[in-house]
C-alpha positions as CSV (number, residue, x, y, z in Angstrom):
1,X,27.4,234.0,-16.4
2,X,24.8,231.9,-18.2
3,X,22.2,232.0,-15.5
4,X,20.5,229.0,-17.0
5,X,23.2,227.0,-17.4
6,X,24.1,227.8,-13.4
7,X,20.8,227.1,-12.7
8,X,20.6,223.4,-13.9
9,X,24.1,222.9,-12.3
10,X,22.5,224.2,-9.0
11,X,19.9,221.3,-9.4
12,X,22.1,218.7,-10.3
13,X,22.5,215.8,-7.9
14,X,25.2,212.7,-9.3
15,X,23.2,209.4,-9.0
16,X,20.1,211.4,-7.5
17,X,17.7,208.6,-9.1
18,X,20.1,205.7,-7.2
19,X,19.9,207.9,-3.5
20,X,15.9,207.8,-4.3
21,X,15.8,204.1,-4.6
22,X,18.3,203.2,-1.9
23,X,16.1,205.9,0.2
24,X,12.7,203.7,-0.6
25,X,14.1,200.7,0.2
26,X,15.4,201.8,3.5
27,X,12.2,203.1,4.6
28,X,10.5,199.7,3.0
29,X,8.9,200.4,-0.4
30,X,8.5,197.7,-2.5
31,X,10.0,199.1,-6.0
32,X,8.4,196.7,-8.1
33,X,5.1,198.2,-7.2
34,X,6.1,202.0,-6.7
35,X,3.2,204.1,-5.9
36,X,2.8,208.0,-6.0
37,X,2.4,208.2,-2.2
38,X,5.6,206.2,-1.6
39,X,7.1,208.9,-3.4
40,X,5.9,212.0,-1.8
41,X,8.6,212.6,0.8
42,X,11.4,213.2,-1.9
43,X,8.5,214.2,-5.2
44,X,7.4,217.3,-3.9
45,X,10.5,220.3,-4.2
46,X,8.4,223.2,-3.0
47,X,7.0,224.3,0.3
48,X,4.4,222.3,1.7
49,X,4.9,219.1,-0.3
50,X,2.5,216.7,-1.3
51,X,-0.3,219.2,0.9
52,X,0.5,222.2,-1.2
53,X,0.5,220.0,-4.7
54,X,-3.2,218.5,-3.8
55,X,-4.5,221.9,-2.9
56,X,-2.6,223.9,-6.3
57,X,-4.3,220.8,-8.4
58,X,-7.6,221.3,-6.8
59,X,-7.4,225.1,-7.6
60,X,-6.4,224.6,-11.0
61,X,-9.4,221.7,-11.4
62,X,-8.1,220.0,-14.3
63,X,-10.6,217.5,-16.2
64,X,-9.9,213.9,-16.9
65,X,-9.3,214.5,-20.9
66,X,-6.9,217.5,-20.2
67,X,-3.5,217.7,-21.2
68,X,-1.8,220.4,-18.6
69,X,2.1,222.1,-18.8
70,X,4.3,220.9,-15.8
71,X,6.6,223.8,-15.8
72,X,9.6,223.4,-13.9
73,X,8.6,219.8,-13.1
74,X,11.6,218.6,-11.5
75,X,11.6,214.6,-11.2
76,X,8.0,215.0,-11.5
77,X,5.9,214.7,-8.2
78,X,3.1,217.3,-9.2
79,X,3.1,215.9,-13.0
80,X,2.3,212.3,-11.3
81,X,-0.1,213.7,-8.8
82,X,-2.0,214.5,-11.8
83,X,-2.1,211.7,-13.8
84,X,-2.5,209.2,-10.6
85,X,-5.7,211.3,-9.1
86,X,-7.2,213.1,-12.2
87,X,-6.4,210.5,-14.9
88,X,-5.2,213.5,-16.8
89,X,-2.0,214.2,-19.6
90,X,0.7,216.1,-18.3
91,X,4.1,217.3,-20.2
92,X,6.5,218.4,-18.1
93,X,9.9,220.5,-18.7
94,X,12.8,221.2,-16.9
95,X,16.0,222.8,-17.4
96,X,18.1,220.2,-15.5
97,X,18.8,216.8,-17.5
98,X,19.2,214.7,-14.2
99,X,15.4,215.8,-13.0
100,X,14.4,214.8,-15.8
101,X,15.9,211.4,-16.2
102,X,15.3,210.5,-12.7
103,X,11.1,211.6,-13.7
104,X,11.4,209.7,-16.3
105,X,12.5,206.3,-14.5
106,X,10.4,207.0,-11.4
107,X,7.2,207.7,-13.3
108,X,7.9,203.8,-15.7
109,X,8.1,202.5,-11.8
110,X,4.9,203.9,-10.6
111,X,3.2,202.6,-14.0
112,X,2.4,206.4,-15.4
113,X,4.3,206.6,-18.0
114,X,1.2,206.3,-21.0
115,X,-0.5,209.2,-19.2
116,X,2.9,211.7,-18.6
117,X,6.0,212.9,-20.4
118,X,9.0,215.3,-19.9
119,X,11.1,217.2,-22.1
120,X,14.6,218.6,-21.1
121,X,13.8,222.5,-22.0
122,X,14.0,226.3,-21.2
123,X,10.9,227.8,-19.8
124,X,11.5,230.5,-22.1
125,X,11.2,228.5,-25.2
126,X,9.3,225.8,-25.0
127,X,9.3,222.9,-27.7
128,X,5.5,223.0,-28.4
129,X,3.3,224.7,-30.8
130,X,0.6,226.9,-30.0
131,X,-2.4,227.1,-28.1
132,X,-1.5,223.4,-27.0
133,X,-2.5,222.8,-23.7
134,X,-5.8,223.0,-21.5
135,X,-3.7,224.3,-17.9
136,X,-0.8,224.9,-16.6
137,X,1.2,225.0,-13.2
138,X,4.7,226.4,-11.6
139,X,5.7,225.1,-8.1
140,X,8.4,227.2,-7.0
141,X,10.4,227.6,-10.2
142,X,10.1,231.2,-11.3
143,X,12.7,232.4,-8.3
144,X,15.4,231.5,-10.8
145,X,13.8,233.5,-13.6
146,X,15.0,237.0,-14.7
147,X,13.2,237.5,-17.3
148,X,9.5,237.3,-16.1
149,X,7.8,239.1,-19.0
150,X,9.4,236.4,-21.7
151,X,8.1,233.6,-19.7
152,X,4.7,234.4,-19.0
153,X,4.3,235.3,-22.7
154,X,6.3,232.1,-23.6
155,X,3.5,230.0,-21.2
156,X,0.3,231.9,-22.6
157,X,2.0,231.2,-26.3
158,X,1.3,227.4,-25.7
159,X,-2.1,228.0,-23.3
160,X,-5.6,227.2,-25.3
161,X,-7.6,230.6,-24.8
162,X,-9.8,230.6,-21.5
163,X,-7.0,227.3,-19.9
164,X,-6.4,228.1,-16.0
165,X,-2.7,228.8,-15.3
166,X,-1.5,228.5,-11.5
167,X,1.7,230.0,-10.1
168,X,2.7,229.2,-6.7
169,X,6.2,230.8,-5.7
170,X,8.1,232.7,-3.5
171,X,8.0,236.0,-3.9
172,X,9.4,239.2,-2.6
173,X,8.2,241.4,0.2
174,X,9.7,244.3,2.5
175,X,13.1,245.8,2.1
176,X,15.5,243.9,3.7
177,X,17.6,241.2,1.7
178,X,16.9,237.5,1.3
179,X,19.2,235.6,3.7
180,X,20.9,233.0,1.6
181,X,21.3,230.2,0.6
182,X,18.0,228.9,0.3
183,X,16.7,226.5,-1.4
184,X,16.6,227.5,-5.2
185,X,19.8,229.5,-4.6
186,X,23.5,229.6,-2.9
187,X,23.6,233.5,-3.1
188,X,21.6,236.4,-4.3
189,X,23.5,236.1,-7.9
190,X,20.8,233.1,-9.5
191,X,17.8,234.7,-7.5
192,X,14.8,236.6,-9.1
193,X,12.1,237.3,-6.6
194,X,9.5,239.7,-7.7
195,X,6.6,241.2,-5.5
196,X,3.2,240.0,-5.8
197,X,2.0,243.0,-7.2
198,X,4.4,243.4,-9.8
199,X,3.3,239.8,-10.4
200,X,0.1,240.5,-11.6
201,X,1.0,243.4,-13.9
202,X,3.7,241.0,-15.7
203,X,0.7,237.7,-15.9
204,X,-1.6,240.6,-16.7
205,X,0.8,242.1,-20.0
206,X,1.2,238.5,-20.7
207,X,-2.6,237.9,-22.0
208,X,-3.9,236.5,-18.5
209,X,-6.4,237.6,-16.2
210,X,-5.8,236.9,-12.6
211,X,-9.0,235.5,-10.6
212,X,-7.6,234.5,-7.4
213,X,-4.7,235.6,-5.2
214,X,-3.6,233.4,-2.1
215,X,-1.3,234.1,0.9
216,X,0.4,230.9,1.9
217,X,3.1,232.2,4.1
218,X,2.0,231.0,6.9
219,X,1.3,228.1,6.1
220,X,5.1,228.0,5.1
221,X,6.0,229.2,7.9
222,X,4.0,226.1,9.7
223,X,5.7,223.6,7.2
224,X,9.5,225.0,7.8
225,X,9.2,225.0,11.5
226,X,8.0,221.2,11.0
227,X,10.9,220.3,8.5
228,X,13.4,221.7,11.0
229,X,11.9,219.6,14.1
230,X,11.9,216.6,11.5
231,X,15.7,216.7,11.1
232,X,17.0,217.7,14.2
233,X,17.9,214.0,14.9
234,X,19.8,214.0,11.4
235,X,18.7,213.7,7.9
236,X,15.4,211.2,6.9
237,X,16.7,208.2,4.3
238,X,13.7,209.9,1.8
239,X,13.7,213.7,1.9
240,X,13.6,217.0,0.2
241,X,17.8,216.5,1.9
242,X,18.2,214.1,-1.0
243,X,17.2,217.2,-3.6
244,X,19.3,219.8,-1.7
245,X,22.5,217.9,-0.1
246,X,24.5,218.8,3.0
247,X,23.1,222.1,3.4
248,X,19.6,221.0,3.6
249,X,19.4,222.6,7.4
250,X,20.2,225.6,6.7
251,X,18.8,226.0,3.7
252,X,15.4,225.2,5.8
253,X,16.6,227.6,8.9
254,X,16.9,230.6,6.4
255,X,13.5,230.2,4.8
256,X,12.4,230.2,7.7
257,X,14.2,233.4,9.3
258,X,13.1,235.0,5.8
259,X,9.2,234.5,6.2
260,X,9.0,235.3,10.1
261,X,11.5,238.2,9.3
262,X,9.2,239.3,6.1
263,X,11.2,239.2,3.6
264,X,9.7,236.6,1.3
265,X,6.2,236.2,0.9
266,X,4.6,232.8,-0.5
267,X,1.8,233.3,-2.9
268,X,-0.3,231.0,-4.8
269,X,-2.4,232.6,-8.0
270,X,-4.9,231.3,-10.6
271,X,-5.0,233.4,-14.0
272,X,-7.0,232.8,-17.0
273,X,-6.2,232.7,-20.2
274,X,-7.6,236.0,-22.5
């Protein structure tokens, strides 16, 4: 199986950019002046949201004339966050064509499009040339990523020397097996957690040094037992639902049993450049 190939079919969501739209409108955005913040119920594919996006950006503490790597960007929430409240460039990639058309549309409607752009690619080769960017981020991509050692070398390949890369993913902890599906995955088969500590060895043999780890599990573990309270009364009209379809539920049940059960862990870390 082409695991990258699965992968984008995983992600892929017919008309996902016309359920976004019909979405604003039914919660009574105006789309001729879309904002950032209208956006941030269905932007932000990664635990937390919008909350877990402003505090990664702060972390990473990007300047104005920066141009940061959006990796995994998904139909671009975090890459607009940045643009909108930093004023910064940001390029970001993803594997799965519709994300990226509907990132595309959706930052032309919120007015971003001089300051961000997005690039249908493979995490593990990257259309840009060296030493090309001032920062980095990944928001819950990496779970679908085997091959951990080519993509950290592949992300401090385009990093200037001394740029602040900042990983925030799920990540493996305990024994037991990861109760699927989940969000990222339908079975174990397109899954590739790794432990925080084997983390840093891999970012570390990649050329980065590793400055700050932080446990975010439970704050997950808050923001999953809110999701599930949210759509008890059935699915919002803007959501992370329209990202992950019918089995949005129990996609947000399981992540849940995995992180009170400790069996995932949720880990956010900055690393330098060498």
């Amino acid at each position: 199986m082409n695991i990258e190939n699965a992968v984008a079919d995983h992600y892929g969501i017919p008309d996902l950019l016309g359920q976004i739209f019909t979405g604003l409108e039914r919660v009574g955005a105006d789309l001729s002046k879309l904002t950032t913040e209208d956006l941030a119920p269905v932007d932000e594919f990664h635990i937390g949201g919008r909350k877990a996006t402003a505090h990664a950006i702060a972390k990473l503490s990007p300047a104005t004339d920066d141009h940061v790597l959006d990796i995994g960007c998904g139909i671009g929430g975090a890459a607009r966050y940045l643009a909108a409240n930093v004023g910064c460039r940001v390029t970001g990639v993803d594997l799965t064509p519709e994300f990226i058309a509907t990132a595309r549309a959706l930052t032309e409607k919120t007015g971003l499009g001089d300051k961000v752009s997005y690039e249908v690619a493979s995490a593990l080769d990257m259309p840009f040339a060296d030493a090309g960017f001032d920062g980095a981020i990944t928001l819950h991509v990496v779970m679908n990523i085997h091959d951990r050692a080519g993509l950290y070398g592949e992300v401090a390949r385009v990093l200037k020397p001394g740029a602040t890369f900042c990983v925030y993913d799920v990540m493996k902890q305990g024994e037991d097996a990861v109760i699927y599906p989940v969000p990222w995955a339908e079975t174990a088969e397109t899954s590739h957690l790794t432990p925080p500590d084997e983390m840093l060895e891999l970012l570390d043999g990649a050329g980065f040094e590793v400055f700050e780890v932080e446990d975010r599990t439970d704050f997950a573990r808050d923001f999953f037992k809110q999701t599930l309270a949210a759509v008890s009364d059935g699915p919002p009209p803007l959501g992370l639902n329209l990202l992950m379809g019918d089995t949005a539920p129990l996609k947000f049940k399981n992540m849940l049993e995995n992180v009170e059960q400790g069996r995932i862990a949720v880990v956010q870390m900055l690393a330098r450049r060498r």
